[in-house]
N, C-alpha and C positions, 0 to 999 in steps of 0.2 A: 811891721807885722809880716806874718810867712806870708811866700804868695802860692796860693793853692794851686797853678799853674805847675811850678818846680815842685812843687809836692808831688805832686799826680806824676810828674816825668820819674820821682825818685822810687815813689811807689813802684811802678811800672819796671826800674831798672834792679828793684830789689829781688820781686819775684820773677823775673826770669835768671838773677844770677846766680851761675851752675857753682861755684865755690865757695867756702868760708870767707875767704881772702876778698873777692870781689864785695858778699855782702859786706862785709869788717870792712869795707871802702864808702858804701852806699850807708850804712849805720851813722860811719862818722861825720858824713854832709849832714845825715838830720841829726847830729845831735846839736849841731853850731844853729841850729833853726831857731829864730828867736819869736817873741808872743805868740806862740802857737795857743790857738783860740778853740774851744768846743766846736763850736763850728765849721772850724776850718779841716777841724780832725774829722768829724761826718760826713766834709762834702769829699774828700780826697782820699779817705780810707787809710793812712797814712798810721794811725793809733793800729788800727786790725792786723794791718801788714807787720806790723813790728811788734805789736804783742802777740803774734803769733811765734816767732824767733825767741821767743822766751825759753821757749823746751828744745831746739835746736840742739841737734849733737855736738856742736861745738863748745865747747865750755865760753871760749871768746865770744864768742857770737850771744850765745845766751845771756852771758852778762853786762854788756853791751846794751841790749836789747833791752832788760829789766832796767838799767841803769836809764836809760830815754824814758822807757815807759814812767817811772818814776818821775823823771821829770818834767812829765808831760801833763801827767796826774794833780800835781803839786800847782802849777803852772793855771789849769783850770779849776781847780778850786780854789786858789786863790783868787783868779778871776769873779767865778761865784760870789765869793764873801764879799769882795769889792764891792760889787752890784748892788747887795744888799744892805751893805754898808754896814754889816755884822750887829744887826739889832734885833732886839726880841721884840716881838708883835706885842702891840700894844691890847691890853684889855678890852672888849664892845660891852655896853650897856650894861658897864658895874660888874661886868662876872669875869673871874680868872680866865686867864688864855688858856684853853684846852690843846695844847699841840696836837696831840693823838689824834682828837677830833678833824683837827683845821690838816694832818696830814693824808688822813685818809680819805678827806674830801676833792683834794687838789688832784689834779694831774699827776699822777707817778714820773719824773724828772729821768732823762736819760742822766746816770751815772759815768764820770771819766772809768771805771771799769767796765763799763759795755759801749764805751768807743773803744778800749783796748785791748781785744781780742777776744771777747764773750757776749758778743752784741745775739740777743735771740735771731733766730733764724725766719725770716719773712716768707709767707705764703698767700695765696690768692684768699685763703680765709680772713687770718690773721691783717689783710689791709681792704677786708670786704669788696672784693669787686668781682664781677662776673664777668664770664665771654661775651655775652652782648648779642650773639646771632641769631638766638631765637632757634637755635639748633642745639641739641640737649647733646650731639656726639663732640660737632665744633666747640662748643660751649667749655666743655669738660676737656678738650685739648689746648683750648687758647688758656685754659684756666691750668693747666700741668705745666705748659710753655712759661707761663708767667712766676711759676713755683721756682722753676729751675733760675729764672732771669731777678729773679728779687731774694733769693736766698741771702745772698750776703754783700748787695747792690744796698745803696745808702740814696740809690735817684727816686724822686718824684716819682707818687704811681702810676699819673699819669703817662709819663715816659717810660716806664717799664712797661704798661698795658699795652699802648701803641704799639711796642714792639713786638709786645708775642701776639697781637692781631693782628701785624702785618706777617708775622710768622703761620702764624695760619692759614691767613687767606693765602699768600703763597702755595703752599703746601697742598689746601683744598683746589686751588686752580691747576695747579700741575697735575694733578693726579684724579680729576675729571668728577670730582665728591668725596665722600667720606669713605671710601673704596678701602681694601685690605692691604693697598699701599699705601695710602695715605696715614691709617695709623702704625703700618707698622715705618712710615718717614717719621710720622709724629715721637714713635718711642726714640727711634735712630738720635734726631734732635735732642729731643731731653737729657737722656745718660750721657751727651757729651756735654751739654750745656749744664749739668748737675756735678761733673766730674769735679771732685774738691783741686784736684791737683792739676788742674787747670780753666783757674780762676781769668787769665786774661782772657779766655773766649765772652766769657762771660762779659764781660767790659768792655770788649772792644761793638759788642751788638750793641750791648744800651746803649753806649756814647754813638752811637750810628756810625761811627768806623769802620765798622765792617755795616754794609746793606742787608736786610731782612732777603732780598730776591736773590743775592749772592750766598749767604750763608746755606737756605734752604736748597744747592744746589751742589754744596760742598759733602765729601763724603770723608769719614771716619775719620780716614788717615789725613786729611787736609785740616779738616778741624784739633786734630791731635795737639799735644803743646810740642814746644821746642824740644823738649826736656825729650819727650814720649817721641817725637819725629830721630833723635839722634840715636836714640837705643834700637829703635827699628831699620836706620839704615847702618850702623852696626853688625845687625844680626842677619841682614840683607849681605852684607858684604862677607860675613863669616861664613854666611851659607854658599856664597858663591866660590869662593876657596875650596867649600869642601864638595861643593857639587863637580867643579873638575874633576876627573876620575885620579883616584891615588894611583893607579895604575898605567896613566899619563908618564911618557916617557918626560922626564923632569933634565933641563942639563945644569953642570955644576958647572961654575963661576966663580971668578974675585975681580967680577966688575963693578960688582956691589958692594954699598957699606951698609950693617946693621947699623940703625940708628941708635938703636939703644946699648948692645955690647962691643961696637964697634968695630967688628971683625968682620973679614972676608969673603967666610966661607956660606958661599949660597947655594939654592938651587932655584932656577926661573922655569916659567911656564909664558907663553904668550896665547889669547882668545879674543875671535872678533867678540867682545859685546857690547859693544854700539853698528852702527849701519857700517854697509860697506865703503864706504869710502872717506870713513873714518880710521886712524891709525890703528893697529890692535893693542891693547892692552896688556901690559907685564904682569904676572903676579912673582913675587919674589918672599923666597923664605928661607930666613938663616938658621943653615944647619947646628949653629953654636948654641940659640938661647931661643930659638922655635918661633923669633917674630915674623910678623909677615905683612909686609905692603904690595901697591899695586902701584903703576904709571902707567901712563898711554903717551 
């Protein structure tokens, strides 16, 4: 049987991988996964993460993706029948088996299509539970905290609850009551914690990986994903190129080499930005094809 342990590490290494290539690496260890079980797809989230890559811009990758899901599908409802042992219910008390009746009295069954990739979206309504504090503002934050923490979390709710009421009461001790920073920490929290496109914050709270007293003290850019942290210090480094003035006496060199068109011709600049007794900093840019790196 899979073990949900490497499932969860694959889960984890699929959605942070920045390329086709890497995921088309990560695809093909789960595709070799053998008895993967209902179960095992709900606790590891492992069906969502990969039928979500169904629409994927890569054609590879998408069909790939469809090609697991399919077998994933197959796999548990085969399972299913086995169980059942593929027999029709027997008649009660002389009268014909009404299916319709005997289905719409049962429990509604999670579908292998809503472990993979269309699982409804979980709310503090939708698994009935309240804030608990007997404070109608707390109440109603611990209950938005838990919105954003069980949207597309497959944990116990009691585990999900704990979390956003230790998320709270954090939150309401730091900030001296239900004060106009408190909720507006409260909003801060949520829209990251709701952000689709960064799902591991989300996971790394419930599983208590990250601590409720550490997270409530992190700001925007530290909760950001990987993905959103490397575009920003990007556009961090592009700005700093252009905040040296163009008017900066610049000297020309062929002590450098372009990495990319391979040629000579440069011009450098050198700036303390780090502390002083730190080396200074090159910026260098080739006159040939306009790239531009930095050293210290």
């Amino acid at each position: 049987m899979a073990d949900p342990v490497e499932l969860r590490k694959l889960v984890k290494q699929l959605q942070s991988s920045p390329s086709p290539t890497d995921i088309i690496g990560v695809l093909t260890i789960l595709k070799t996964q053998q008895n993967v079980t209902e179960a095992i797809l709900r606790e590891t989230k492992a069906g969502l993460a990969v039928g979500k890559l169904r629409s994927h811009a890569s054609k590879e990758v998408a069909d790939l993706a469809k090609e697991i899901v399919k077998k994933w599908k197959t796999a548990v409802e085969k399972a299913k029948h086995g169980s059942s042992g593929g027999t029709t219910p027997k008649p009660t008390n002389g009268k014909p088996f009404d299916r319709k009746s005997s289905t719409s009295n049962a429990s509604t069954p999670v579908t292998p299509t809503a472990m993979l990739g269309k699982q409804e979206t979980r709310t503090s309504k939708s698994d009935a539970i309240k804030g608990g504090t007997g404070d109608s503002t707390r109440d109603k934050c611990t209950e938005l905290i838990y919105d954003a923490l069980a949207s597309d979390s497959s944990a116990p709710i009691e585990l999900v609850l704990s979390r956003a009421r230790g998320i709270e009461k954090c939150v309401y001790n730091d900030n001296g009551g239900t004060t106009a920073v408190y909720k507006q920490k409260i909003r801060t929290l949520f829209v990251n914690l709701k952000d689709k496109n960064n799902p591991g914050l989300r996971e790394t709270v419930v599983s208590g990986d990250l601590a409720v007293e550490r997270f409530t003290k992190m700001t925007s850019q530290e909760m950001a994903s990987e993905e959103r942290k490397a575009a920003d210090s990007k556009i961090k480094e592009e700005n700093l190129f252009k905040s040296l003035s163009a008017a900066e006496q610049q000297a020309e060199t062929d002590a450098f080499q372009c990495s990319r068109c391979k040629q000579r011709k440069c011009r450098y600049r050198q700036a303390q930005t780090r502390s002083a007794d730190e080396p200074m900093t090159t910026f260098v840019t080739c006159t040939n094809c306009g790239n531009r790196w930095k050293f210290s």
